[in-house]
Backbone and ligand atoms as CSV (ligand in chain L), in Angstrom:
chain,resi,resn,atom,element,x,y,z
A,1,UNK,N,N,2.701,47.975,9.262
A,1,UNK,CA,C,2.226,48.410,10.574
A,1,UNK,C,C,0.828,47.865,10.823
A,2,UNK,N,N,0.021,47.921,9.978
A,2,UNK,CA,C,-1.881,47.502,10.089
A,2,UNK,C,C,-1.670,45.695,9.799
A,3,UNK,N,N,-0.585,45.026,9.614
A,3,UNK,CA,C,-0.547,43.920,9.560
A,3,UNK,C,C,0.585,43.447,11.405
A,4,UNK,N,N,0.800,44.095,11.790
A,4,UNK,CA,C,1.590,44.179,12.812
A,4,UNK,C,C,0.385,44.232,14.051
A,5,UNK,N,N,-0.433,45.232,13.825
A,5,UNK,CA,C,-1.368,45.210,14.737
A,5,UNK,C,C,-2.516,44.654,14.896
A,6,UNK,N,N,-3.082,44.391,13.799
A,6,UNK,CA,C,-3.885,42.558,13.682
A,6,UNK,C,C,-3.033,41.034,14.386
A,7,UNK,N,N,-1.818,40.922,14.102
A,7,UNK,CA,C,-0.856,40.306,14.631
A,7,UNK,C,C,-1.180,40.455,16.333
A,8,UNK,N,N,-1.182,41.277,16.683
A,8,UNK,CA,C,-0.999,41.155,18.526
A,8,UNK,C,C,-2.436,41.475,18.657
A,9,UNK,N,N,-3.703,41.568,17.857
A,9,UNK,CA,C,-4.801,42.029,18.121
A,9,UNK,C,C,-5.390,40.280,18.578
A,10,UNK,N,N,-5.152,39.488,17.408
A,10,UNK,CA,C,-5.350,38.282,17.099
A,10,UNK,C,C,-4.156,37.673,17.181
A,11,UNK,N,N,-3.706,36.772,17.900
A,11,UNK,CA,C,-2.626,35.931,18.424
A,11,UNK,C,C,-3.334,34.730,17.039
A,12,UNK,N,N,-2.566,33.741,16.998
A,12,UNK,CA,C,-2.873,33.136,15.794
A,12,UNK,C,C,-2.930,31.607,17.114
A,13,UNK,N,N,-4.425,31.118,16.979
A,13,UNK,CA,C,-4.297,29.616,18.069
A,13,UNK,C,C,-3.495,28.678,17.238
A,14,UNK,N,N,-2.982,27.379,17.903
A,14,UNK,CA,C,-2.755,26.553,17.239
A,14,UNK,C,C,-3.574,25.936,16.027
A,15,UNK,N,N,-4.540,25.581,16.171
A,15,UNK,CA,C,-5.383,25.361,14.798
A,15,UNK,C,C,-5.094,26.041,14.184
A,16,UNK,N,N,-5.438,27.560,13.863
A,16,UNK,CA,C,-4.990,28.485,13.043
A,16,UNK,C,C,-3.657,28.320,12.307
A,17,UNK,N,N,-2.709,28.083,13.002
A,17,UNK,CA,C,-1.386,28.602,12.553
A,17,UNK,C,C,-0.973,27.030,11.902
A,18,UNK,N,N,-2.075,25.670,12.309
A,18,UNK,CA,C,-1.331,24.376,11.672
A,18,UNK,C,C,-2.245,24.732,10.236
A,19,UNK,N,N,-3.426,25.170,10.201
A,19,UNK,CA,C,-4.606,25.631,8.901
A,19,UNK,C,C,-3.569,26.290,7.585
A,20,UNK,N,N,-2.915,27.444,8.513
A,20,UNK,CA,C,-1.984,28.250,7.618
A,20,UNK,C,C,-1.111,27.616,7.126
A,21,UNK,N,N,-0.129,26.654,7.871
A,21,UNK,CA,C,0.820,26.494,7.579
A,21,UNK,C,C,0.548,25.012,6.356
A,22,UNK,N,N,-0.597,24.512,6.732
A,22,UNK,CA,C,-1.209,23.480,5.293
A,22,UNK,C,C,-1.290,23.776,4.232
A,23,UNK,N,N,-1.555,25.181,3.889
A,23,UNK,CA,C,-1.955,26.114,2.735
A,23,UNK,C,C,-0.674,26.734,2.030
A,24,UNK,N,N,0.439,26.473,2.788
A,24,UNK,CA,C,1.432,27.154,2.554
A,24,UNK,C,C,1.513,28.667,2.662
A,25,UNK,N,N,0.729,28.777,3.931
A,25,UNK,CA,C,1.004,30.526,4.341
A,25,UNK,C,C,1.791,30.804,5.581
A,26,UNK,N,N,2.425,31.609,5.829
A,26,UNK,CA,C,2.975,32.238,6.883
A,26,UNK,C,C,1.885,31.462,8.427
A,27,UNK,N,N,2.610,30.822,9.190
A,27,UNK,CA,C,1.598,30.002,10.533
A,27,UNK,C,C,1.859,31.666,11.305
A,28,UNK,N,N,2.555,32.266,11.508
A,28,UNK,CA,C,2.327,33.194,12.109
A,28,UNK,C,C,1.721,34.565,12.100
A,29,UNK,N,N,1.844,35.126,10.995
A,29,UNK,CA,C,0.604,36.312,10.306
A,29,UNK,C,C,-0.444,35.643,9.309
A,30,UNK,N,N,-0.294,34.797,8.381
A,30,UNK,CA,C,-0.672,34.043,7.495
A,30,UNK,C,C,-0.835,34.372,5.940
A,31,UNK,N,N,0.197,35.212,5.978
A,31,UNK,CA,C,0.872,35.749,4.918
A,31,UNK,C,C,0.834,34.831,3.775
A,32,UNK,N,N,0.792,34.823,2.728
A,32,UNK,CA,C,0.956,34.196,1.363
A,32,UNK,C,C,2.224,34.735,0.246
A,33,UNK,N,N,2.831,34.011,-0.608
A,33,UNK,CA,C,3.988,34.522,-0.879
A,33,UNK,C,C,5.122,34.251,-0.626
A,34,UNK,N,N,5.085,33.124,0.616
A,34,UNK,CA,C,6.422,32.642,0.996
A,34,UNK,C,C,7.270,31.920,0.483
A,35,UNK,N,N,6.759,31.464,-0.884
A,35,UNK,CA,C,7.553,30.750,-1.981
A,35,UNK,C,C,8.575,31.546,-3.357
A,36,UNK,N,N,9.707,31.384,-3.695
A,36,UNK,CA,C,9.777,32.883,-4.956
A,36,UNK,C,C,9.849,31.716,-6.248
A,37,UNK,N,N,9.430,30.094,-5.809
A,37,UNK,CA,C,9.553,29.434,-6.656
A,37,UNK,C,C,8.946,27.904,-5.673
A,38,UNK,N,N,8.921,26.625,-6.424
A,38,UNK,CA,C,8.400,25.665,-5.769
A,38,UNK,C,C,9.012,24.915,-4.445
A,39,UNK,N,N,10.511,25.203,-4.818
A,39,UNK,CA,C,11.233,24.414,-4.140
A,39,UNK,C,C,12.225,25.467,-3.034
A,40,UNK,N,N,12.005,27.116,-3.389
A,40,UNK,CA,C,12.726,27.933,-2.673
A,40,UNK,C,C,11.470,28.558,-2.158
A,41,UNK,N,N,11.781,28.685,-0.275
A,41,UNK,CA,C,10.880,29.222,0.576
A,41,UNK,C,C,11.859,30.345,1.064
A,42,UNK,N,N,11.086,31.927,1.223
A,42,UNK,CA,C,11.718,32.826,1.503
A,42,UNK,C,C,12.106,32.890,3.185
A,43,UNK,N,N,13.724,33.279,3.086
A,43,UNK,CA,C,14.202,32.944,4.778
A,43,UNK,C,C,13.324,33.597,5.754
A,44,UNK,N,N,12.470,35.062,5.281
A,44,UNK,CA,C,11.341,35.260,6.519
A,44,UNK,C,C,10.552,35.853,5.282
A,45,UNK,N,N,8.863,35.786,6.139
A,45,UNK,CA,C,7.738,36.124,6.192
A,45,UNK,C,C,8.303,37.686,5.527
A,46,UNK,N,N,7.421,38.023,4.461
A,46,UNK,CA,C,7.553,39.500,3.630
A,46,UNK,C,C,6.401,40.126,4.530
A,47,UNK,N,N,5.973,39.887,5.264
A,47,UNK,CA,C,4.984,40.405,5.893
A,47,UNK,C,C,5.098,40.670,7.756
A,48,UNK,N,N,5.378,39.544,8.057
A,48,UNK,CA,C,5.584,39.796,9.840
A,48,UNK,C,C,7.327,39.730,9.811
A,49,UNK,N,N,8.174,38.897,8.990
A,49,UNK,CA,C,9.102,39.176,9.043
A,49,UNK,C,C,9.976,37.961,10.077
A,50,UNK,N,N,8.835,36.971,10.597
A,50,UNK,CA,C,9.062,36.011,11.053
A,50,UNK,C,C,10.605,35.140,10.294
A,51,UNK,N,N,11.467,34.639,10.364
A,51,UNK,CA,C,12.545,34.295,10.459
A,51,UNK,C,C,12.275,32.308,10.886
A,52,UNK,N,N,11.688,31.693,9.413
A,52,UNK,CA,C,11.328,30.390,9.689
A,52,UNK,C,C,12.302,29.687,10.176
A,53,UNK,N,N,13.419,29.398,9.449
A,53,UNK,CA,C,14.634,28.537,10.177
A,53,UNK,C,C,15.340,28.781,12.004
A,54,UNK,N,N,14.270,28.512,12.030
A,54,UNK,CA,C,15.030,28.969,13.797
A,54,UNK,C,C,16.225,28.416,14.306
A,55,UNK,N,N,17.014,27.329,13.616
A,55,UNK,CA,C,17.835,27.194,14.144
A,55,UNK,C,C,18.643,26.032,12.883
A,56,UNK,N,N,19.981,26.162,12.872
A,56,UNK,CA,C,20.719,25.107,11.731
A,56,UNK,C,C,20.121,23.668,12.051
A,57,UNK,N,N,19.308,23.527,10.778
A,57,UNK,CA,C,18.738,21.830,10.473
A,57,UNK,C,C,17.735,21.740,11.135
A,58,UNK,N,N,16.799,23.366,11.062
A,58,UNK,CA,C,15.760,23.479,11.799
A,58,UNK,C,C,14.711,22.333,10.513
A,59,UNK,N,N,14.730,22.705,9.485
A,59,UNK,CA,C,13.601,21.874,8.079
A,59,UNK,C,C,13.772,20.541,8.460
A,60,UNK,N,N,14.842,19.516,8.919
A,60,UNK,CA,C,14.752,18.230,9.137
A,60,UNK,C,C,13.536,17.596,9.478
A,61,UNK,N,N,12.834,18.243,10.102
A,61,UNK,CA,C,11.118,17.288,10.444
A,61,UNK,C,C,10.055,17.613,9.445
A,62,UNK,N,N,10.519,18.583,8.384
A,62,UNK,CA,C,9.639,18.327,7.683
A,62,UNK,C,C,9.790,18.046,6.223
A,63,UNK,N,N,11.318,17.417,6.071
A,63,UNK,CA,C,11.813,15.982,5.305
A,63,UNK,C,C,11.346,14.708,5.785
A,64,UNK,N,N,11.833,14.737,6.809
A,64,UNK,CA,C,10.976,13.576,7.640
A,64,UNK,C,C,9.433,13.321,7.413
A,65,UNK,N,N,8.800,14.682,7.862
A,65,UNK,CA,C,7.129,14.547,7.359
A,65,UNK,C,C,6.999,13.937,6.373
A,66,UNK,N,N,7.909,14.849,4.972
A,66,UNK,CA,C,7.666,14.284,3.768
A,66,UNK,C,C,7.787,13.003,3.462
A,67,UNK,N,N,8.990,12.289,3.764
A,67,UNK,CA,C,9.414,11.179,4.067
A,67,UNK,C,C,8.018,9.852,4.183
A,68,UNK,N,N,7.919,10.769,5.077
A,68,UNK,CA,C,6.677,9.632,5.880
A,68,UNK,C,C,5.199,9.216,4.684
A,69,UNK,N,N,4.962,10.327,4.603
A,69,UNK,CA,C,3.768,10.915,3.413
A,69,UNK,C,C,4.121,9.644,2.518
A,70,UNK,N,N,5.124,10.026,2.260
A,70,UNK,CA,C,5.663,9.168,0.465
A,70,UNK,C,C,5.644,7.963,1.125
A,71,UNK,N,N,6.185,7.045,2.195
A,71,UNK,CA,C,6.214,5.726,2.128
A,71,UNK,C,C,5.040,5.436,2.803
A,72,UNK,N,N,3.939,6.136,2.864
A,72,UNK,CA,C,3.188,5.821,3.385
A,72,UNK,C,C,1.819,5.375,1.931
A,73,UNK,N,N,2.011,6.624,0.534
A,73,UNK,CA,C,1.888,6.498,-0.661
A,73,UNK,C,C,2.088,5.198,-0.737
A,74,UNK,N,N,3.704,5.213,-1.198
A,74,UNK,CA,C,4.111,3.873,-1.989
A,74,UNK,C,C,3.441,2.765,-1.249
A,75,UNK,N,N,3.432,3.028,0.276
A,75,UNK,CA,C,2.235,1.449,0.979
A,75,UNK,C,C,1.175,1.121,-0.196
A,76,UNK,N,N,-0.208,2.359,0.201
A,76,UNK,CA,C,-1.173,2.516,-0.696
A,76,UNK,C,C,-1.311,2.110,-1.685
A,77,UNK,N,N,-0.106,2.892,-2.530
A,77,UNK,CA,C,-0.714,2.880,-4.095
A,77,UNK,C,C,0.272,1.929,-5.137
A,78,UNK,N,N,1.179,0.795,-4.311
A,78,UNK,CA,C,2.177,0.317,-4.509
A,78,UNK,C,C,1.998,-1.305,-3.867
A,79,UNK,N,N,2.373,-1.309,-2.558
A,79,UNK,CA,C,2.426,-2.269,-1.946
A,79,UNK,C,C,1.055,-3.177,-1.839
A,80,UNK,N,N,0.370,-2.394,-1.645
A,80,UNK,CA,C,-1.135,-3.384,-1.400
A,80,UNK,C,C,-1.709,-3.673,-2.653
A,81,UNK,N,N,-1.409,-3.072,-3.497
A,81,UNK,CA,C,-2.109,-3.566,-5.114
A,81,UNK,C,C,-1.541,-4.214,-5.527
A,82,UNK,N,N,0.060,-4.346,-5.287
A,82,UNK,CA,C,0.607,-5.242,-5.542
A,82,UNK,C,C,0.269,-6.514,-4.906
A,83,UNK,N,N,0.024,-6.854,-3.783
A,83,UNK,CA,C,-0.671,-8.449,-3.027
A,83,UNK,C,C,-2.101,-8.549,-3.478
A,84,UNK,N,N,-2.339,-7.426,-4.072
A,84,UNK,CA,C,-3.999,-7.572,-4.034
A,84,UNK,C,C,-4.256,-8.323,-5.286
A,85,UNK,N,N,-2.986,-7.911,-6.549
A,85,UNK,CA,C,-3.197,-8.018,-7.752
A,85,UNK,C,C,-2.676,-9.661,-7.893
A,86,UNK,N,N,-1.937,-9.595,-7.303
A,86,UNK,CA,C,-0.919,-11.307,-7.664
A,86,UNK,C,C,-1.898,-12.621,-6.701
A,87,UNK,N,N,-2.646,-12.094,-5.462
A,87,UNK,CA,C,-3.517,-13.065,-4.901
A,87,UNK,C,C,-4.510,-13.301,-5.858
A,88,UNK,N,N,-5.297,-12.259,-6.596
A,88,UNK,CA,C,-6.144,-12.323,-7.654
A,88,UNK,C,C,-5.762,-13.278,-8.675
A,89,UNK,N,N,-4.503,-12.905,-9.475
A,89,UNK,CA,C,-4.113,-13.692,-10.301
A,89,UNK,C,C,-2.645,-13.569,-10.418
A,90,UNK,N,N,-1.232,-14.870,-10.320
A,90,UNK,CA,C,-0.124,-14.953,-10.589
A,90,UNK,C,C,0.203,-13.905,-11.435
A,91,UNK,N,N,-0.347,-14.252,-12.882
A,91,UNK,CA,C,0.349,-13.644,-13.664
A,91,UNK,C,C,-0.475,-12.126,-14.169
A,92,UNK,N,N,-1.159,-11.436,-13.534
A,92,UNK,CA,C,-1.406,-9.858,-13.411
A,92,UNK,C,C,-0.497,-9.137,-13.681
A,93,UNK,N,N,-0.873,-7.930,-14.624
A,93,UNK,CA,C,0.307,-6.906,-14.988
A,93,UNK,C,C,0.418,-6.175,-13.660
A,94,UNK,N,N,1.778,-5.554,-13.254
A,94,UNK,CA,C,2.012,-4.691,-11.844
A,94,UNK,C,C,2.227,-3.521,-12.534
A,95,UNK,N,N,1.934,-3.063,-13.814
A,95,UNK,CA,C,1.644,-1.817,-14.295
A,95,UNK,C,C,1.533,-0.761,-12.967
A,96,UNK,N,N,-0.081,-1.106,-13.118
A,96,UNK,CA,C,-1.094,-0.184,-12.443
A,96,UNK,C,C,0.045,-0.488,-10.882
A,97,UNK,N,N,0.490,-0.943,-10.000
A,97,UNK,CA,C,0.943,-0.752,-9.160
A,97,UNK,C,C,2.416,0.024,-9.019
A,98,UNK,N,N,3.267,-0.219,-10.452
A,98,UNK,CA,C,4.441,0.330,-10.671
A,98,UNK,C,C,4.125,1.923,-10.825
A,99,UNK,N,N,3.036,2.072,-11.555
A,99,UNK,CA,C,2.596,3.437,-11.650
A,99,UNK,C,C,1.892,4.563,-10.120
A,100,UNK,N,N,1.708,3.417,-9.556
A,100,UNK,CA,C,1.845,4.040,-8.125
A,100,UNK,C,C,2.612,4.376,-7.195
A,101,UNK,N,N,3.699,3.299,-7.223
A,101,UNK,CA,C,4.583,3.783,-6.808
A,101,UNK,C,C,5.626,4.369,-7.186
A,102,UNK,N,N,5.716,4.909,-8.468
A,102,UNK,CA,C,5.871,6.132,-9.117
A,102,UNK,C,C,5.367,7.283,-8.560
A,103,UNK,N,N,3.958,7.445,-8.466
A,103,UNK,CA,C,3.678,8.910,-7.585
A,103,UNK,C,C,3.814,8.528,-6.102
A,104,UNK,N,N,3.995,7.671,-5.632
A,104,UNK,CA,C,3.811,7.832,-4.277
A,104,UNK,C,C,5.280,7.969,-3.806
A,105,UNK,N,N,6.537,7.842,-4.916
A,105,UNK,CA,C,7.746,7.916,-4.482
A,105,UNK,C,C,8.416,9.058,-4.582
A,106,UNK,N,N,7.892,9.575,-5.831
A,106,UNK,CA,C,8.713,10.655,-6.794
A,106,UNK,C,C,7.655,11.773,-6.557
A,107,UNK,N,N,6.760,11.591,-7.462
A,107,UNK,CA,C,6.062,12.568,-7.316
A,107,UNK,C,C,4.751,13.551,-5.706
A,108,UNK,N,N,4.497,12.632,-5.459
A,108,UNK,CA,C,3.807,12.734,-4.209
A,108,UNK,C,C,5.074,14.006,-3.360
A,109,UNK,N,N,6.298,13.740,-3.016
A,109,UNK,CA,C,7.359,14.334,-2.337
A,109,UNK,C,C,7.664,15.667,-2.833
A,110,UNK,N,N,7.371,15.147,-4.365
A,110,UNK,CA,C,7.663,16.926,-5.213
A,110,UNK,C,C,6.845,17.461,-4.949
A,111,UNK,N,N,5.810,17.306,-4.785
A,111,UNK,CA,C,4.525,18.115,-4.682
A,111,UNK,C,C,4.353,18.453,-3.256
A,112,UNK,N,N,4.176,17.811,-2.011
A,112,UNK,CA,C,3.674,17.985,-0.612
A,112,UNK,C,C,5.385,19.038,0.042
A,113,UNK,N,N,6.403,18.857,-1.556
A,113,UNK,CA,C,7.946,19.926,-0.683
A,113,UNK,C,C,7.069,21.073,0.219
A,114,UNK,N,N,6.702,21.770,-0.593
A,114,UNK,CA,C,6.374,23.015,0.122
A,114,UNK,C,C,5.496,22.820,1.016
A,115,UNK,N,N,4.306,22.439,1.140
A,115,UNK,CA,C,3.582,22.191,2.100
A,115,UNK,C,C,4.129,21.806,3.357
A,116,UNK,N,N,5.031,20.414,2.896
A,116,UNK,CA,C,5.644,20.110,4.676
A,116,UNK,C,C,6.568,21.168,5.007
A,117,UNK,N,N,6.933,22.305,4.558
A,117,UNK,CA,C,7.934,22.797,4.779
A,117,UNK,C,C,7.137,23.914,6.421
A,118,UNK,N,N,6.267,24.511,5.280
A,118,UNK,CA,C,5.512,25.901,5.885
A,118,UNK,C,C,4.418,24.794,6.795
A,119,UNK,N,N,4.113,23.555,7.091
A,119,UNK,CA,C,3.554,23.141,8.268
A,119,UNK,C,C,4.157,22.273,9.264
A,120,UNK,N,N,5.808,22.414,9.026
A,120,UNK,CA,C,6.719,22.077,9.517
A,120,UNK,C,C,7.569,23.420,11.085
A,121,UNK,N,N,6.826,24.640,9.751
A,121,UNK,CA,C,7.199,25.732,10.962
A,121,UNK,C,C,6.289,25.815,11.671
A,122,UNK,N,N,4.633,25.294,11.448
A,122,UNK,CA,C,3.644,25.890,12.115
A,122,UNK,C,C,3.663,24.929,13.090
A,123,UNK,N,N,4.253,23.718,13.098
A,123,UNK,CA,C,3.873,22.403,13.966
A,123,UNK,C,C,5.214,22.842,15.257
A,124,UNK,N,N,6.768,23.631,14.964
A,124,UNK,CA,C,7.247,24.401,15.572
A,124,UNK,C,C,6.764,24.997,16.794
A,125,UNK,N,N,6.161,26.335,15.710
A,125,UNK,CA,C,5.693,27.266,16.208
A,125,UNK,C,C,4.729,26.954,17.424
A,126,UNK,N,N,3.923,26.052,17.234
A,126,UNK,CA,C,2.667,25.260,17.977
A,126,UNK,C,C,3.337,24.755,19.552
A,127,UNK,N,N,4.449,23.994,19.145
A,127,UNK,CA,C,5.114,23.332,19.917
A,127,UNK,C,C,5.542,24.396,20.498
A,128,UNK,N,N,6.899,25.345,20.218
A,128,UNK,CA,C,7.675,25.498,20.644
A,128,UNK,C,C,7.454,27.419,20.440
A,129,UNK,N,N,6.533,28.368,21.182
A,129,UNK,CA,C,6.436,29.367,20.812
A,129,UNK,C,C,7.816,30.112,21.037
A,130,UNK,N,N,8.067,31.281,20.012
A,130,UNK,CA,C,8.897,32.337,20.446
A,130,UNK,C,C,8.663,33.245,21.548
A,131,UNK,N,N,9.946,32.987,22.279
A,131,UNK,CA,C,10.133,33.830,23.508
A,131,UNK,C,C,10.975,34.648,23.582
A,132,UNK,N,N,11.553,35.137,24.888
A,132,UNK,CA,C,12.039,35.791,24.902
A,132,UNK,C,C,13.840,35.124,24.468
A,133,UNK,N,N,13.699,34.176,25.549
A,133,UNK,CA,C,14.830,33.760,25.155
A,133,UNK,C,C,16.022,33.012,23.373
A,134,UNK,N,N,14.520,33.354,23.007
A,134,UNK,CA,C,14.950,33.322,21.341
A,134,UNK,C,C,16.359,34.305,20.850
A,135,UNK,N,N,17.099,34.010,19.599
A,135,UNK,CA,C,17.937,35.172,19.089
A,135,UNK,C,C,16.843,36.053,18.566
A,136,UNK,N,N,17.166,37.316,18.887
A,136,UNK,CA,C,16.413,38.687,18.544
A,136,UNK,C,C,15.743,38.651,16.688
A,137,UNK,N,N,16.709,37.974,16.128
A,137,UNK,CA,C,16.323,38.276,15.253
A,137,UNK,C,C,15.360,37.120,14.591
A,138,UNK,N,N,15.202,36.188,15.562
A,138,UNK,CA,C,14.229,35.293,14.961
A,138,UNK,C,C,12.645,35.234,14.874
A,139,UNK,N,N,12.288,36.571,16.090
A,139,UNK,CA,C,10.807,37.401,16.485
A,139,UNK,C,C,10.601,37.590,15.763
A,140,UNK,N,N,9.125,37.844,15.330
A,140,UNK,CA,C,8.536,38.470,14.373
A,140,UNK,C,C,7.974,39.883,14.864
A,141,UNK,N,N,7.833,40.724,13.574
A,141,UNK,CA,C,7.519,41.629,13.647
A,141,UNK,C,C,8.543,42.800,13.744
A,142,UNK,N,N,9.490,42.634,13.158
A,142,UNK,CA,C,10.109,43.982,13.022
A,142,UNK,C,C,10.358,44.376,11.510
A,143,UNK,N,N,9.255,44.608,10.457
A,143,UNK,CA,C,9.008,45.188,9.002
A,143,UNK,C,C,10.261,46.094,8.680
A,144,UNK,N,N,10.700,47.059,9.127
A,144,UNK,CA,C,11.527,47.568,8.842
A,144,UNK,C,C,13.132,47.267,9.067
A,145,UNK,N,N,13.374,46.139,8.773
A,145,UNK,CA,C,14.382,45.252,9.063
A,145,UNK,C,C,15.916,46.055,8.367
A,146,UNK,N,N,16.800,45.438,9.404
A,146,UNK,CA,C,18.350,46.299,8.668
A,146,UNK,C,C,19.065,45.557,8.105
A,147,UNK,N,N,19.974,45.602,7.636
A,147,UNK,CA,C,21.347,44.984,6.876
A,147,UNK,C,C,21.750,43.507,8.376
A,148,UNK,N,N,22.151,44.467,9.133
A,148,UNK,CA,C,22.758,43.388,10.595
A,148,UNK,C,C,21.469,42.545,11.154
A,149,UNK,N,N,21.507,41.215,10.686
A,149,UNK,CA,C,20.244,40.473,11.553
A,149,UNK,C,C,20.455,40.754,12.940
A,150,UNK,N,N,20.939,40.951,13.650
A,150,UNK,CA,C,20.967,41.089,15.240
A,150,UNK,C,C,20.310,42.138,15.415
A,151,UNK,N,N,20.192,43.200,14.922
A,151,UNK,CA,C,19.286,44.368,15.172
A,151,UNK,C,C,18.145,44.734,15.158
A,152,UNK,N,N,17.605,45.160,15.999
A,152,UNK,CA,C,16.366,45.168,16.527
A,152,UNK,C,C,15.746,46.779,16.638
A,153,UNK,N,N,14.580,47.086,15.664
A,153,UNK,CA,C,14.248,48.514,15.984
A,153,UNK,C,C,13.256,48.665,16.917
A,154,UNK,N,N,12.915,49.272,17.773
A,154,UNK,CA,C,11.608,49.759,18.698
A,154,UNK,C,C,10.977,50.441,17.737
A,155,UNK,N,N,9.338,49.479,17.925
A,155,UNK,CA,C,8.334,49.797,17.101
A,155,UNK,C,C,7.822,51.209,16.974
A,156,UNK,N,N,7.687,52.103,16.059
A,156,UNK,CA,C,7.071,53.351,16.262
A,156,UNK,C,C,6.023,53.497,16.816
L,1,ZN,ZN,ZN,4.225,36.158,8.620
């Protein structure tokens, strides 16, 4: 309830809610916790109750984000050391460049999962606020949530 009413006290601006959602917190209360592991994000906010997947193959843009991140890595830490190293000299080890694009392929993606995920909803959220015309159960703010997602309690 005292996190419900900070919520409508303080509307969360866009900055705010893209800040949160970098950190991997809730873009809409800014809740922490939304992970129960690295790669599993909880279906809503333990706190506002927000309901991230708004819609089937809602996460696609922020595979994509990730996507982008990593070949943008492997450019960096891959591609350009690689021309940089062989203009220098033919026969240069591409070690140091193979080892980049190693993190910029593999690892870079494992790591930024969660991040693009939770600033994937906030870049959403930013865009595309919840209205009315949303499914009921995708609003935030109903803590005392039931068995039937369609159901909706009036706040005490
Ligand atoms: Zn929340």
């Amino acid at each position: 309830m005292e996190d419900r009413v900070r919520d409508i006290e303080q509307a969360p601006t866009p900055a705010r809610m893209l800040m949160r959602g970098a950190i991997k917190r809730c873009p809409n209360c800014g809740a922490r916790g939304l992970f129960t592991n690295w790669f599993r994000m909880a279906e809503r906010c333990p706190t506002c109750d927000y309901r991230f997947e708004r819609e089937e193959g809602f996460f696609l843009g922020a595979y994509v984000m990730n996507l982008a991140i990593a070949q943008g890595l492997v450019m960096l830490l891959a591609v350009v050391p690689t021309i940089v190293l062989l203009n220098a000299d033919a026969d240069a080890s591409l070690v140091p460049a193979m080892v980049g694009g190693l993190i910029g392929a593999v690892l870079a993606p494992l790591f930024f999962y969660p991040f693009s995920k939770t600033l994937w909803v906030a870049i959403e959220l930013t865009l595309r606020p919840v209205d009315e015309t949303e499914p009921s159960d995708v609003r935030p703010g109903r803590p005392e949530r039931t068995e039937s997602a369609a159901a909706v309690r009036p706040v005490r």
